[in-house]
C-alpha positions in Angstrom: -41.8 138.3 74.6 -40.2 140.5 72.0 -42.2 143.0 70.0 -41.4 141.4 67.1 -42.4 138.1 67.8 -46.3 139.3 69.6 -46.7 141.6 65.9 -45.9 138.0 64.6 -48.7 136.5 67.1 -51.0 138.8 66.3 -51.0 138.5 62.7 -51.1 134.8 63.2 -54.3 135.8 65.6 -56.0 137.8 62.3 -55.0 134.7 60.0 -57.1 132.6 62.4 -59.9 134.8 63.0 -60.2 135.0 59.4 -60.9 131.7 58.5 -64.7 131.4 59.5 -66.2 132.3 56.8 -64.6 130.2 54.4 -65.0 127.1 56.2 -68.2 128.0 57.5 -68.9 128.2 53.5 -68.1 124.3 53.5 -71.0 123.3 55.8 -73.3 120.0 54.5 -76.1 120.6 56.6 -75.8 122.5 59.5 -77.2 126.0 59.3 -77.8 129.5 61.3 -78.2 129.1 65.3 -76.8 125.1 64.9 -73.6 126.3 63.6 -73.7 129.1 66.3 -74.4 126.4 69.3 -71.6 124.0 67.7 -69.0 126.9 67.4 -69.9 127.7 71.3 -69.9 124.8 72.7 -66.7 123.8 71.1 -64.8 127.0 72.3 -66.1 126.8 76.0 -64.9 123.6 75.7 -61.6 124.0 75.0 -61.3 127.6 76.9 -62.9 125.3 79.7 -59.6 122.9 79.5 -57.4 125.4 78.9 -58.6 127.8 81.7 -58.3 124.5 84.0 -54.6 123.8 83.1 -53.7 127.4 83.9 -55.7 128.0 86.8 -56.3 124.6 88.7 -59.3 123.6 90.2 -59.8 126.7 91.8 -61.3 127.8 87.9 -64.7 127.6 89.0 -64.3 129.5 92.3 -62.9 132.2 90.5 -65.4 132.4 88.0 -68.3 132.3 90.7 -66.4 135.0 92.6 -65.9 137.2 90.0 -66.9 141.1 90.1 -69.7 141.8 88.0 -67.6 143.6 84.9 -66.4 140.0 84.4 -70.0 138.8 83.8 -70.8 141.5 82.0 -67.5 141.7 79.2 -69.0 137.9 79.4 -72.6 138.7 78.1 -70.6 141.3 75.6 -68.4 138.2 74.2 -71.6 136.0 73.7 -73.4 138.3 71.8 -70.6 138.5 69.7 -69.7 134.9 69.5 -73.7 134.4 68.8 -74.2 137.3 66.3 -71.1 136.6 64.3 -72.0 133.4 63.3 -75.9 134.3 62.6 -74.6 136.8 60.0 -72.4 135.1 58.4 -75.1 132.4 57.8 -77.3 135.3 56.3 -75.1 137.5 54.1 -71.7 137.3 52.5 -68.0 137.1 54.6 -67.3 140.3 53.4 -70.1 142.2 54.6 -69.7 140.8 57.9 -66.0 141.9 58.6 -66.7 145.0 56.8 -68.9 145.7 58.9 -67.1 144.8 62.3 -64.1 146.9 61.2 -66.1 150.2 62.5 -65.2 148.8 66.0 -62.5 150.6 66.6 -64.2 153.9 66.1 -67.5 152.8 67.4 -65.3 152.3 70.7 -64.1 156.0 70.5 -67.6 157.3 69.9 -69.1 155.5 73.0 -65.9 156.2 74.9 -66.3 160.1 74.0 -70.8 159.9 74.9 -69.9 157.3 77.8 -66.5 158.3 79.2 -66.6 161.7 78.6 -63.1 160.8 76.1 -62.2 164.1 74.2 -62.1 163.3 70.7 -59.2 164.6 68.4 -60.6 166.1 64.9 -58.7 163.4 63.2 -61.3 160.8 65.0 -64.4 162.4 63.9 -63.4 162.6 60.6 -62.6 158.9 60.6 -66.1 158.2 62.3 -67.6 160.3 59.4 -66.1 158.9 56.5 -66.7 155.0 58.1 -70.2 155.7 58.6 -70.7 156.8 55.4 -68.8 153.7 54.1 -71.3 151.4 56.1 -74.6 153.6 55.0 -73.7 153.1 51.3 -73.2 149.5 51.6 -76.3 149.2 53.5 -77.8 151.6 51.2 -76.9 149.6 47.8 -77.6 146.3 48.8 -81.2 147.5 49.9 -81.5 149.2 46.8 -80.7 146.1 45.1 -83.0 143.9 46.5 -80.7 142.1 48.7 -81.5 141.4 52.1 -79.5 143.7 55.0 -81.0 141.6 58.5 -77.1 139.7 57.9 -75.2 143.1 57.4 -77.5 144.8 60.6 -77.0 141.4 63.1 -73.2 141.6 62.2 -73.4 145.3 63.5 -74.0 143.7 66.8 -70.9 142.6 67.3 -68.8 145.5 67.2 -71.2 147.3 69.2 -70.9 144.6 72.1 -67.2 144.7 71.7 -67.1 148.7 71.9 -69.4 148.4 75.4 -67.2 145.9 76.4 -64.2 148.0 75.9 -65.8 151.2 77.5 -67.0 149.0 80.5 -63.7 148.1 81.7 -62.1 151.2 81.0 -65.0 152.8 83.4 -64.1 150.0 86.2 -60.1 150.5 86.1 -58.0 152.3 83.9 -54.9 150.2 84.8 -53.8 147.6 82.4 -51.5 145.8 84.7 -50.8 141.6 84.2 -53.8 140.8 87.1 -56.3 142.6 85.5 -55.8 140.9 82.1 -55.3 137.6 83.4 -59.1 137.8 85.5 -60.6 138.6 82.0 -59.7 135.3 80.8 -63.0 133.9 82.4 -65.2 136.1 80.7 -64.4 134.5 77.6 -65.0 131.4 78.8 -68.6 132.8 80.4 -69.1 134.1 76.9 -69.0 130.5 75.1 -71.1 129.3 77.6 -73.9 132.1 77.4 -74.0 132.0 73.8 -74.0 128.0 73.4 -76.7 128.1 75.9 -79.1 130.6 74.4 -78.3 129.1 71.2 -79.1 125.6 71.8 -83.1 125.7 71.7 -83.3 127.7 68.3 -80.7 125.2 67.0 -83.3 122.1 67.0 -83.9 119.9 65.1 -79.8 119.3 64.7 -78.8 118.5 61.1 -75.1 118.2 61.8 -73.4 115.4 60.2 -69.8 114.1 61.0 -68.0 116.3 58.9 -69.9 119.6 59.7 -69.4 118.3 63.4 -65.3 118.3 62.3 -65.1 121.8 61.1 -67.2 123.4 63.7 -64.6 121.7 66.1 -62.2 123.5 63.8 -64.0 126.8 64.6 -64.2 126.8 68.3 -60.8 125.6 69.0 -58.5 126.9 66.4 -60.8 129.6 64.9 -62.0 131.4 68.2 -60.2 129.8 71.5 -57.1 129.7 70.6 -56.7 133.4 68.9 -59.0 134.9 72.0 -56.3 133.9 74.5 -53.8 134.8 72.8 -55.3 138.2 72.2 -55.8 139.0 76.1 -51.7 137.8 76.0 -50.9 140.1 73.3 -52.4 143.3 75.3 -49.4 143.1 77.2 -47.1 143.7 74.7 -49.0 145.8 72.0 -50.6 149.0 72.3 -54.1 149.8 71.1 -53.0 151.5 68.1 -51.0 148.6 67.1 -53.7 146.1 67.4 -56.5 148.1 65.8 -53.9 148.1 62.8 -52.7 144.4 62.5 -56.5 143.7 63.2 -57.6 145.2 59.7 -55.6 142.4 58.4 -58.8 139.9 59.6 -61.1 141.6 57.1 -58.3 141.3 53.9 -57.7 137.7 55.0 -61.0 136.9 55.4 -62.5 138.1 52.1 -59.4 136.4 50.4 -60.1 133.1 52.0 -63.6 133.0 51.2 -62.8 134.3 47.5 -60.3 131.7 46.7 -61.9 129.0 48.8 -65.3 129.0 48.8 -65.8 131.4 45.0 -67.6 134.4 46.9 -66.0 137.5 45.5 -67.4 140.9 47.2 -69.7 143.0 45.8 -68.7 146.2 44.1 -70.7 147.9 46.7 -69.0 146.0 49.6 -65.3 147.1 48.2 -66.6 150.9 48.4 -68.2 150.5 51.4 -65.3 148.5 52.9 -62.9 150.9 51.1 -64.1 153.7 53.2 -64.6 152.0 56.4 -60.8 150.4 56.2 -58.9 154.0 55.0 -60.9 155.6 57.5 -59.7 153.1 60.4 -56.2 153.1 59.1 -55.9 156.5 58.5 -56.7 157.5 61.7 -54.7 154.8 64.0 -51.5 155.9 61.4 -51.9 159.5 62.4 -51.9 158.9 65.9 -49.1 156.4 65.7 -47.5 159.0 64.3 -48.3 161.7 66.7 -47.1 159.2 69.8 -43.7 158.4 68.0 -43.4 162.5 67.5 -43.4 162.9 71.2 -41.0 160.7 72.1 
């Protein structure tokens, strides 16, 4: 694969991501930890058939055998599969993927506490200037009488992400084709868990047919589909390069839910967001820079 065509992937991975919360927006009836066991079981679904076509029947072996850092980037997926769709049901789009945008530098806080990662100055100014982004928006909307329980269960997810991250990195620092390949279960485990702990707050089911339809929509196209070809990608694009076509989820997504569903962001949210996303970009550009300087 050529570098051009995985940055086209990967943008094409974003564009996908980003489309939850507009069609989320679109739901008749289905609501909070229903839409959340839906979403699940449709993407362990169809990770479950994919996962069979590439592996054989062998699939479950593998996934029984599997070292414990598989199970646990597993639990770390379903509580972001779970917490992403709670929020959204509780606050608006743009809050949410504000909010998950720190993930990158939450991921080289815990890696510097955790790993013992030196930090450049560049990084804890970022880290600075993003958490000050997310305490105003937090801040504001309190102030205003809005609720924040959406804004602080969407922090969950890039906080599982960022252990997830940091606990493979601990295991193995090689990024070589068999390790990314036996972390394709652990989305699959992830599904599973989350569509599973979901499932008894999701009674009584309110679904109809056309909720039913998009929720399909989610967990195949929205969140399968775009979460292998992510592990892919990793192959081909460096960390730096993802973190920055990634950003591209949170403009999407706040587009699509602006022009599709008629819910424009707060003026707190663009601040907020403002600070978190210059902050992120600023510093993956700096050390893109610094990389291309050495060679």
């Amino acid at each position: 694969m050529t570098h051009t065509r995985a940055v086209a992937l990967m943008i094409l991975v974003t564009l996908l991501w980003s489309m939850a919360g507009v069609v989320t927006r679109h739901l008749d009836a289905a609501a909070s930890f229903e839409v959340t066991f839906w979403r699940s079981f449709f993407n362990a679904l169809s990770l479950l058939i994919a996962l069979t076509i590439l592996r054989g029947p062998s699939l479950w072996r593998t996934i029984w055998q599997s070292p414990r850092v598989v199970w646990l980037a597993g639990l770390c997926w379903a509580i972001m599969f779970t917490a992403f769709m709670v929020a959204l049901t509780l606050t608006t789009v743009a809050n949410v993927l504000v909010t998950m945008a720190i993930g990158p530098l939450l991921t080289a806080l815990m890696s510097r506490v955790f790993l013992h990662h030196r930090l450049p100055f560049r990084t804890w100014c970022a880290i600075a200037v993003a958490g000050a982004g997310i305490v105003w928006m937090f801040g504001m909307e309190a102030s205003s009488g809005a609720s924040v329980i959406g804004t602080l269960i969407a922090l969950a997810v890039p906080l599982a992400a960022s252990t997830n991250f940091v606990i493979m990195q601990h295991v193995s620092h090689d990024k070589d084709d068999e390790i990314t390949h036996d972390m394709l279960p652990a989305i699959l485990i992830g599904a599973t868990l989350s569509a599973l702990v979901s499932l008894p707050l999701a009674w009584p089911m309110q679904a109809n047919a056309h909720d039913l339809s998009l929720l399909a929509l989610l967990g195949v196209a929205q969140l399968a589909l775009p979460c292998l070809l992510m592990v892919r990608l990793t192959r081909q694009l460096s960390a730096t390069e993802i973190s920055l076509l990634g950003l591209l989820e949170v403009v999407f997504g706040v587009t699509w839910a602006w022009l599709g569903a008629g819910e424009s962001p707060s003026a707190n949210t663009l601040i907020g967001g403002a600070l978190v996303l210059g902050a992120l970009m600023g510093n993956e550009l700096l050390a893109l820079r610094k990389r291309v300087a050495r060679r």
